[in-house]
N, C-alpha and C positions, 0 to 999 in steps of 0.2 A: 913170318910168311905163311906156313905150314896153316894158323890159327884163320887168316884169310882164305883160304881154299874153300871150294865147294862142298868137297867131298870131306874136309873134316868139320865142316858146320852141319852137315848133314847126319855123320856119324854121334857129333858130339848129341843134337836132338835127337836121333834115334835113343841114346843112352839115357836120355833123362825122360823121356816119353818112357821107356823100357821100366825105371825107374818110380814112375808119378805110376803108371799101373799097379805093378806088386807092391808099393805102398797102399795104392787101392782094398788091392786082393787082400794082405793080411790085415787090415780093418776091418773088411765083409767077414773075414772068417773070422775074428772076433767077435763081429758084433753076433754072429751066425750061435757059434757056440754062450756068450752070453745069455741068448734071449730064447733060443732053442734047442741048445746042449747038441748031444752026439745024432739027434735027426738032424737036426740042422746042417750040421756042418758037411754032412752027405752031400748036402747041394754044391759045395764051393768046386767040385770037378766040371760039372756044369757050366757054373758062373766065369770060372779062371777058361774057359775055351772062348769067351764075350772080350775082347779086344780095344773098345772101343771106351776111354776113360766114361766120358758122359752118359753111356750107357749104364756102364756099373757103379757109377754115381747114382743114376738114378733108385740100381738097384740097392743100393746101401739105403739110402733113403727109406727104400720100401721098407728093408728089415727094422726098421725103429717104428714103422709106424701098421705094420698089418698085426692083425690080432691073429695069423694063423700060419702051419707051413701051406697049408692048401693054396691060399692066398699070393703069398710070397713062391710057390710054385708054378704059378701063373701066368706071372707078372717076370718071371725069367722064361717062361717058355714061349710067351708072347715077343719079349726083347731080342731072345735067344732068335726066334725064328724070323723075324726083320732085320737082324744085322746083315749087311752087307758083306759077302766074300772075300 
């Protein structure tokens, strides 16, 4: 009964949304530290404040594919600044 309820379908997606993010987050900061060591990974305070999986998808994305942190700093402060509240 309990597993029918709204409020525990609600929760249970809150936890794996919760979940499917910091999965996210420690990927980014791998691939962060990989491809740009300990500058890099300065940014992941930044990035882990970005909420929104498809966003930080995107941003993973970027880290495999910019040739710079300039670049990759850009491209979160751009994301950074359109997220929604």
């Amino acid at each position: 009964m309990l597993e029918k309820s709204f409020f525990y379908q609600e929760i249970l997606h809150k936890g794996r949304e919760e979940g499917r993010l910091q999965e996210r987050l420690s990927a980014i900061e791998l691939s962060l530290d990989v491809k740009f060591g300990r500058e890099g990974l300065e940014l992941i305070s930044e990035i882990s404040q970005i909420s929104d999986l498809e966003r930080l998808k995107i941003i993973h994305k970027d880290i495999l594919t910019v040739h710079s942190l300039d670049q990759l700093r850009e491209i979160i402060q751009n994301i950074h600044i359109s997220e929604p509240n």
